[in-house]
Backbone as ProteinMPNN parsed JSONL, in Angstrom:
{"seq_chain_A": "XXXXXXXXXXXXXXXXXXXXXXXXXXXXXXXXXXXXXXXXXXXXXXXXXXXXXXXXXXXXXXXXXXXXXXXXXXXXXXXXXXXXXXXXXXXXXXXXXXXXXXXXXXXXXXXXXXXXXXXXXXXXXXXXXXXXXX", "coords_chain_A": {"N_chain_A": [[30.066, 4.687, -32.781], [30.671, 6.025, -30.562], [30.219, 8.226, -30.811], [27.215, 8.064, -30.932], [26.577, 7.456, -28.388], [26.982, 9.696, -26.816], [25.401, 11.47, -28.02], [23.109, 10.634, -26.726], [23.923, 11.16, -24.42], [23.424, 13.831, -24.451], [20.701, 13.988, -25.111], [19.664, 12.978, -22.784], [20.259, 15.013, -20.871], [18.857, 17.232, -22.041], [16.33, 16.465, -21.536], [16.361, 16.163, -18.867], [16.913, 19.281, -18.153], [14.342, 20.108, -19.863], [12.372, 19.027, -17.976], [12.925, 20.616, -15.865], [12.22, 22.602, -16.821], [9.255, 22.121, -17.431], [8.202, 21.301, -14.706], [8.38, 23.77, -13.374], [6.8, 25.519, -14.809], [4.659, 24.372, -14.817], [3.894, 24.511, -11.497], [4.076, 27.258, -11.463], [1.486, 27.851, -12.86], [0.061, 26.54, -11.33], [-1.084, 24.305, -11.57], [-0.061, 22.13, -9.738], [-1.574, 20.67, -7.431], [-3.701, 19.734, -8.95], [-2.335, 18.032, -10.481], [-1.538, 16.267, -8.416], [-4.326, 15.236, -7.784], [-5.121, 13.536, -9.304], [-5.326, 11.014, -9.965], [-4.103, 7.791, -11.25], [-2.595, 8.655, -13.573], [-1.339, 10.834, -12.777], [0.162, 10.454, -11.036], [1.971, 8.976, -12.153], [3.544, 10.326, -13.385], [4.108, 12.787, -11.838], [6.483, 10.189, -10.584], [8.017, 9.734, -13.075], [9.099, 12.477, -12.944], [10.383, 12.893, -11.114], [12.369, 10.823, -11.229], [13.612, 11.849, -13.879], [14.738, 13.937, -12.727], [16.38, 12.925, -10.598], [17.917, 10.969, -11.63], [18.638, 11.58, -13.97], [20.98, 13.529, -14.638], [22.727, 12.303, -13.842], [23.008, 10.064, -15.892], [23.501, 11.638, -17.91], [25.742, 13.5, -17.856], [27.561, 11.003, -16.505], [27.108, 8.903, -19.366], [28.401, 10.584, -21.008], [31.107, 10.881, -20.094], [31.631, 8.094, -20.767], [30.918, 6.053, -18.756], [30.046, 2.884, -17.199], [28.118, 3.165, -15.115], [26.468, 5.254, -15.66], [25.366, 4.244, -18.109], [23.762, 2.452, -16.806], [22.227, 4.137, -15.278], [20.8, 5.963, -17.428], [19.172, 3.453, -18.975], [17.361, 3.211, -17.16], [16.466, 5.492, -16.9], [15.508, 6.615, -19.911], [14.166, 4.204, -19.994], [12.175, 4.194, -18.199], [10.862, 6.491, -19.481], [9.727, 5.267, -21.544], [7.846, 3.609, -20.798], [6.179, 4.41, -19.363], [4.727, 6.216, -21.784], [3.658, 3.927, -23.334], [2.069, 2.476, -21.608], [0.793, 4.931, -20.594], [-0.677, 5.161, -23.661], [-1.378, 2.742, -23.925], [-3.015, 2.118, -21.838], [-4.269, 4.495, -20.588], [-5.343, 6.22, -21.867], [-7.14, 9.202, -22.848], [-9.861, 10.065, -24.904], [-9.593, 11.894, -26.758], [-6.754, 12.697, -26.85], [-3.841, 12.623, -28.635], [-2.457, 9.643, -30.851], [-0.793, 9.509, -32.108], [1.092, 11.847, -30.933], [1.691, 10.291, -28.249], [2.592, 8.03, -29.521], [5.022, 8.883, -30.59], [6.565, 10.461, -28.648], [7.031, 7.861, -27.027], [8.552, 6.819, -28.894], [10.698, 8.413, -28.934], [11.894, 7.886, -26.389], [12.591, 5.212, -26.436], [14.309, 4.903, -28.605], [17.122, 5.97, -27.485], [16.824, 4.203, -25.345], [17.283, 1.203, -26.889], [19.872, 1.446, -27.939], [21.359, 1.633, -25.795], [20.688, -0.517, -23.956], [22.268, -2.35, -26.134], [24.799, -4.89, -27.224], [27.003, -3.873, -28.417], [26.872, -1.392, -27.184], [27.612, -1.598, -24.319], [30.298, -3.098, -24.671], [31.957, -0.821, -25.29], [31.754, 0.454, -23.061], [32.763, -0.706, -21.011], [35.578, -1.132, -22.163], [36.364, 1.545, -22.777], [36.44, 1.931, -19.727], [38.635, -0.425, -19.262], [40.533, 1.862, -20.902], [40.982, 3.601, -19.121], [41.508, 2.712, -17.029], [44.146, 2.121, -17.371]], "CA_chain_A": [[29.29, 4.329, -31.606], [30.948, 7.121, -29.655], [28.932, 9.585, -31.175], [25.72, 8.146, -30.345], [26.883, 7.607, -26.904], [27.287, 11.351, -26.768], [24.154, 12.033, -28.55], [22.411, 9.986, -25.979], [24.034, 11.966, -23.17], [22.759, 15.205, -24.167], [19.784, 13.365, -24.984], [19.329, 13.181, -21.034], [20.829, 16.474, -20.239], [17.529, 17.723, -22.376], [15.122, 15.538, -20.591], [16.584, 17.383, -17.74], [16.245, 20.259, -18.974], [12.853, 20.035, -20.317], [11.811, 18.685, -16.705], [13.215, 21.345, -14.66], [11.572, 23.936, -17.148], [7.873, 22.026, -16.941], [7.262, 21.21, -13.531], [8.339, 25.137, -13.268], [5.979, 26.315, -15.232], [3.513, 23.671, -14.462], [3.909, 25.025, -10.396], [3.577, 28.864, -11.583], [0.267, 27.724, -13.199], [-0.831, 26.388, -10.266], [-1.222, 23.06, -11.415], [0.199, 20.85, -9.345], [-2.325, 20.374, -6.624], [-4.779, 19.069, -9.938], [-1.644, 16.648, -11.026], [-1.661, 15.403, -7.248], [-5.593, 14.4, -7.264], [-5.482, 13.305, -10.779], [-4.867, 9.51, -10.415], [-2.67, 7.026, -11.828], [-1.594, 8.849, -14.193], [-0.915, 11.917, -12.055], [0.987, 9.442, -9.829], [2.961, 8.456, -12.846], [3.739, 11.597, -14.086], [5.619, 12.97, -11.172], [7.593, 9.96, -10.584], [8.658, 10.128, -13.625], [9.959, 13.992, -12.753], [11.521, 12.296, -9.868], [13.579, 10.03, -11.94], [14.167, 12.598, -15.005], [15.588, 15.013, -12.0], [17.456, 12.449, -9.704], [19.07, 9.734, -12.584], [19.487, 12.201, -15.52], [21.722, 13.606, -14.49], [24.1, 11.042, -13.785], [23.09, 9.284, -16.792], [23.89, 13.014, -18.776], [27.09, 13.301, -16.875], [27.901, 9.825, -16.694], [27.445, 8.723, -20.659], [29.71, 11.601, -21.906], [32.217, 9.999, -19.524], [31.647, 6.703, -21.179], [30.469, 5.012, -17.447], [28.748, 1.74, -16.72], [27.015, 3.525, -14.177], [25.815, 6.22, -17.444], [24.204, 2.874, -19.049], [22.742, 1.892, -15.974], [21.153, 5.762, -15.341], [20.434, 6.148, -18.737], [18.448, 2.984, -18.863], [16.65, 2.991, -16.566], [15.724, 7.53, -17.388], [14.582, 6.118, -20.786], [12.939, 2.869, -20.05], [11.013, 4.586, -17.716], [10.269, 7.202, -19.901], [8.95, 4.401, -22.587], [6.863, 2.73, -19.73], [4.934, 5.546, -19.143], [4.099, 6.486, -22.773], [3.14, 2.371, -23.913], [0.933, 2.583, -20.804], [-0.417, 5.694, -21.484], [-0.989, 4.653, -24.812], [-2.497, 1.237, -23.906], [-4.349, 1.684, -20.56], [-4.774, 5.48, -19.731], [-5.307, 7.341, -22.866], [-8.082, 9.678, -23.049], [-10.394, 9.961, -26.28], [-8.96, 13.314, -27.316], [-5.178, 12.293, -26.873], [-3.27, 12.261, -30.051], [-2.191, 8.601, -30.464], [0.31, 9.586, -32.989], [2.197, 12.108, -30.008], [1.784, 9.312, -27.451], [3.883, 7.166, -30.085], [6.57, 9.704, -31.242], [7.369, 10.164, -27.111], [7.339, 6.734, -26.765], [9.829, 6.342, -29.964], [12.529, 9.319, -28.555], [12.806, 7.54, -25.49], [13.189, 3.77, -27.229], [15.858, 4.883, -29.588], [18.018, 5.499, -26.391], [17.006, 2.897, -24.745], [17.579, 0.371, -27.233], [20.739, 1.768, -28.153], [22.161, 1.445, -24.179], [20.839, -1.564, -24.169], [22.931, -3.179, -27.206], [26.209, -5.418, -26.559], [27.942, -2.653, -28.771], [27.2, 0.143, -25.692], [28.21, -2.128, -23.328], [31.487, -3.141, -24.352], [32.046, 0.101, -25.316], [31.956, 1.242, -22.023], [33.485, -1.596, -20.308], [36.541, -1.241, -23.114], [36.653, 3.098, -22.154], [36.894, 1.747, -18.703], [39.547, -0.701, -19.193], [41.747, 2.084, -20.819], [41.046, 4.675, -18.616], [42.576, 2.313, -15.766], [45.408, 1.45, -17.697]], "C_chain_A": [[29.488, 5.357, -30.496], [30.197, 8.335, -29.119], [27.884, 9.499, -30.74], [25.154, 8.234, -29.072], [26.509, 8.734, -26.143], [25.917, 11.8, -27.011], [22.858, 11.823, -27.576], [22.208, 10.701, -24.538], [23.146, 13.323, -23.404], [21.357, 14.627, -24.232], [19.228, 13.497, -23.548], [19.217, 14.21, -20.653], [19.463, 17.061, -20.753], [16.65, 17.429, -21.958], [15.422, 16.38, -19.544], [16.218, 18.4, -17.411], [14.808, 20.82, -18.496], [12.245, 20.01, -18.677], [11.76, 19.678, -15.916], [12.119, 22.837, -15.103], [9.674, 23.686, -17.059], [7.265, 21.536, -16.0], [7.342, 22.37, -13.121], [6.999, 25.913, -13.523], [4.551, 25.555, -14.901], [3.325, 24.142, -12.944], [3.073, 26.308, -10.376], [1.811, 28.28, -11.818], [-0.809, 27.313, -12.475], [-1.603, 24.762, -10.51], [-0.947, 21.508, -10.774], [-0.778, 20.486, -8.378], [-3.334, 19.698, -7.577], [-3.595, 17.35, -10.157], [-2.157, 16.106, -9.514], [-3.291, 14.505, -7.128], [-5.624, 13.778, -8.268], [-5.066, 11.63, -11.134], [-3.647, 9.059, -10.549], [-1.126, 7.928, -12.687], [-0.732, 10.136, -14.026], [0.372, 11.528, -11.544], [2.216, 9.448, -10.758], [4.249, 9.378, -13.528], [4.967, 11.99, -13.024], [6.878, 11.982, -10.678], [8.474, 9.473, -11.873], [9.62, 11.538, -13.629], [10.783, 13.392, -11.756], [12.537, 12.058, -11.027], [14.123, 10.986, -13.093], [15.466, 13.641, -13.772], [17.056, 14.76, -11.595], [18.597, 11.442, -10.86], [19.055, 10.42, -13.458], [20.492, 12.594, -15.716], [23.423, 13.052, -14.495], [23.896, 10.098, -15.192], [23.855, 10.608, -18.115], [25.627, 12.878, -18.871], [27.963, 11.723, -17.445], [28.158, 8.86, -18.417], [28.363, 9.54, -21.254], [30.847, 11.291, -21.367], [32.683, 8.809, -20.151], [31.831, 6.19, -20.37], [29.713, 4.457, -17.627], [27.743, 2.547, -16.03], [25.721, 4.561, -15.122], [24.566, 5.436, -17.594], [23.094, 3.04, -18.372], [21.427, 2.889, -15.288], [20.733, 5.71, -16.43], [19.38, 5.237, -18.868], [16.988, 2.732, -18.089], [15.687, 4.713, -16.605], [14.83, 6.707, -18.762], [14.275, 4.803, -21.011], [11.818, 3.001, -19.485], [9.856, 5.113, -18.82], [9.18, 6.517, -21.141], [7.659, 3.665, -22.058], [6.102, 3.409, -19.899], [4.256, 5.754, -20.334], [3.422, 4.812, -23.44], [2.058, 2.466, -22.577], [-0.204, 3.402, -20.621], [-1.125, 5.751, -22.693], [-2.281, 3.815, -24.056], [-3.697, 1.195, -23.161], [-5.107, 3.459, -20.24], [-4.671, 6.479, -20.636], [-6.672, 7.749, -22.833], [-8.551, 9.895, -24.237], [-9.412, 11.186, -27.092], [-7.489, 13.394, -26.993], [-4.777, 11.504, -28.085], [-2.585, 11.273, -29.687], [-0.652, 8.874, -31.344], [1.804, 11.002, -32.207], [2.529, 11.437, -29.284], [3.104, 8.676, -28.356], [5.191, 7.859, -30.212], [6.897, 9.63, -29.76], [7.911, 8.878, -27.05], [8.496, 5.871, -27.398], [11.526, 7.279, -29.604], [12.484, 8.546, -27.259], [13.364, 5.676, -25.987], [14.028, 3.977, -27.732], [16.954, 4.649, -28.34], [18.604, 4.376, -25.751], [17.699, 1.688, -25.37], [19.128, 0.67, -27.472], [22.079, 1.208, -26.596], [22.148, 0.069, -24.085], [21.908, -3.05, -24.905], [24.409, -3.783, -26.259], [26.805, -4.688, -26.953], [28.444, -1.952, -27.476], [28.419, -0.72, -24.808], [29.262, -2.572, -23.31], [31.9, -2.06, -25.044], [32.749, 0.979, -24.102], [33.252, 0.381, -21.27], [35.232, -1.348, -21.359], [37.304, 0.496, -22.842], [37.151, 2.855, -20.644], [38.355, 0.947, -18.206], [40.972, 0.287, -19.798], [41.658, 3.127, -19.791], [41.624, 4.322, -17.762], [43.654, 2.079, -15.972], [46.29, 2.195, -17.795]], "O_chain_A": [[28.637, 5.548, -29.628], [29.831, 8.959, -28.124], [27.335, 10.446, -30.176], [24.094, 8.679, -28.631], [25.877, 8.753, -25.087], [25.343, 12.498, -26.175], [21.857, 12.54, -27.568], [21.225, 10.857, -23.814], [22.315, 13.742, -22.599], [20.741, 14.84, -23.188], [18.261, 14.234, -23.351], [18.193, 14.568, -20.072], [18.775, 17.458, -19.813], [15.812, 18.33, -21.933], [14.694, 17.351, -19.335], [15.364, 18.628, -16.554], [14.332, 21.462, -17.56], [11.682, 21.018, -18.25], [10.76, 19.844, -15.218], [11.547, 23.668, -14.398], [8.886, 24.584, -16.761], [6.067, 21.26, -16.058], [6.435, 22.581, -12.316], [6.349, 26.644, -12.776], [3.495, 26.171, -14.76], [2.104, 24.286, -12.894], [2.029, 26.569, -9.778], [1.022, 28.357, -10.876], [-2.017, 27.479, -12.645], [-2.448, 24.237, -9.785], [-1.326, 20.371, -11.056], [-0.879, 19.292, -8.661], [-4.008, 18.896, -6.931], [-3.886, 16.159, -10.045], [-3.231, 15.504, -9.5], [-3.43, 13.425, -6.553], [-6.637, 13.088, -8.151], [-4.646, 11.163, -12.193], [-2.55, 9.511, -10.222], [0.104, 7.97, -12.645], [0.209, 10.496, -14.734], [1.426, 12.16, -11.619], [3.317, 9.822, -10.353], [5.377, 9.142, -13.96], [6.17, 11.746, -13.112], [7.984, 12.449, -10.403], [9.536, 8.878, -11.693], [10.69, 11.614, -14.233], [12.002, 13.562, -11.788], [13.285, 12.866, -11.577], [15.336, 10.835, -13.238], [16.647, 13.908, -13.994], [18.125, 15.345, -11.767], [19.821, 11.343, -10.766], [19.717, 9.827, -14.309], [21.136, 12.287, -16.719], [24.56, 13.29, -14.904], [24.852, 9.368, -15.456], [24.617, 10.285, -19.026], [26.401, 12.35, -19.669], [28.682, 11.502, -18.419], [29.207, 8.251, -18.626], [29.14, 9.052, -22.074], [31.807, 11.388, -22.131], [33.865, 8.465, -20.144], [32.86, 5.521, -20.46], [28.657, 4.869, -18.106], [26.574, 2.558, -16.413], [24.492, 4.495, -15.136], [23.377, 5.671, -17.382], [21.987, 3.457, -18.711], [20.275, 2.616, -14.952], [19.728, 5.013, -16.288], [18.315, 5.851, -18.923], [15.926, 2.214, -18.434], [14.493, 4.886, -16.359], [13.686, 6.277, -18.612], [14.134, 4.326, -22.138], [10.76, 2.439, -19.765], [8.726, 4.698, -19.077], [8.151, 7.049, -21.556], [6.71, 3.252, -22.724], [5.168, 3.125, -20.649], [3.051, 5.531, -20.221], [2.451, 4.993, -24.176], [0.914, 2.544, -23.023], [-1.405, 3.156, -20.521], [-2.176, 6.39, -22.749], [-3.453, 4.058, -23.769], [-4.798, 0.692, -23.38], [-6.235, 3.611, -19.77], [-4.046, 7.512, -20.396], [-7.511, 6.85, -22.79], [-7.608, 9.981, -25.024], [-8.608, 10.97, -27.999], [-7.118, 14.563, -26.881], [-5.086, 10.38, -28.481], [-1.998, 11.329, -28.606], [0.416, 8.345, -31.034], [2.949, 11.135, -32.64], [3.752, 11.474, -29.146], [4.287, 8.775, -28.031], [6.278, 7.351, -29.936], [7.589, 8.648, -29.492], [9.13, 8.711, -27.019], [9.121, 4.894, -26.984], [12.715, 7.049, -29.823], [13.658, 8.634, -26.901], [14.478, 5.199, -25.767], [14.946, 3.204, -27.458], [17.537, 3.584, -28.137], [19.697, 3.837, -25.577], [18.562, 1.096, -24.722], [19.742, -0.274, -26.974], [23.178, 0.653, -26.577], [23.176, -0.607, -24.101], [22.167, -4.17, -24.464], [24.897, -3.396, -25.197], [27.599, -4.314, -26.09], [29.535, -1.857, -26.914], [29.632, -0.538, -24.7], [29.728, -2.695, -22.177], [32.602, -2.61, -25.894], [33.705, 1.753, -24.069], [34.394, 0.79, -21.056], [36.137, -1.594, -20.561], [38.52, 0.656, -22.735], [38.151, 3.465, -20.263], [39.062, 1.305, -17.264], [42.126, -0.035, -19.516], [42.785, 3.611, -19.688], [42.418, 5.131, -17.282], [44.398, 1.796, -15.033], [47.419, 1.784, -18.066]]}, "name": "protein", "num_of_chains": 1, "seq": "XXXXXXXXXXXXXXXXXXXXXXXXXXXXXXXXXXXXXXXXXXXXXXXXXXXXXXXXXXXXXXXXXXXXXXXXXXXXXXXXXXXXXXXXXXXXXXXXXXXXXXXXXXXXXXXXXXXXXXXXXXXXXXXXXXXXXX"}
């Protein structure tokens, strides 16, 4: 369970990552003034970059620690990140949007999630925390 813990963290740390390298390149390109008029799902888009920027970190960080607070970043980085893709899926998919990338996104951030989620993680952590005070 340690391992996946771990796996989970970098997991984030790549979301990170990834984020820092495509609102970069999405800037250079001169696209962000299109994301900004571009609706909902414009809307949705960057605060998702919010949250990948500001809680990945600490969920990155924080899970390789084996911290509650990890979980509670972590969960909430990929529950978002599942929100967004089941919504884009369901409500705000365009004809010419592969339904079968929509899902695979929507499945790397669920594994996480469900995983953080479990009573395993959680006394996991809570159990790292009790020896680390001891």
């Amino acid at each position: 369970m340690r391992v996946l813990v771990r796996v989970v963290a970098i997991l984030a740390a790549v979301s990170v990552l990834g984020t820092v390298w495509f609102v970069a390149a999405f800037a250079a390109a001169g696209g962000l003034p299109g994301l900004l008029t571009s609706g909902l799902l414009g809307a949705l888009t960057i605060v998702g970059w919010v949250i990948a920027l500001a809680v990945g970190p600490v969920a990155a960080v924080q899970l390789w620690r084996f911290r509650e607070s990890g979980r509670r970043a972590g969960i909430i980085l990929f529950g978002y990140g599942l929100a967004y893709y089941v919504v884009g899926l369901l409500a705000l998919r365009s004809p010419e949007a592969s339904t079968w990338q929509i899902a695979a996104g929507a499945t790397i951030f669920a594994l996480p999630l469900v995983l953080l989620l479990s009573s395993r993680t959680r006394s996991l952590l809570a159990t790292a925390k009790s020896s680390a005070a001891g």
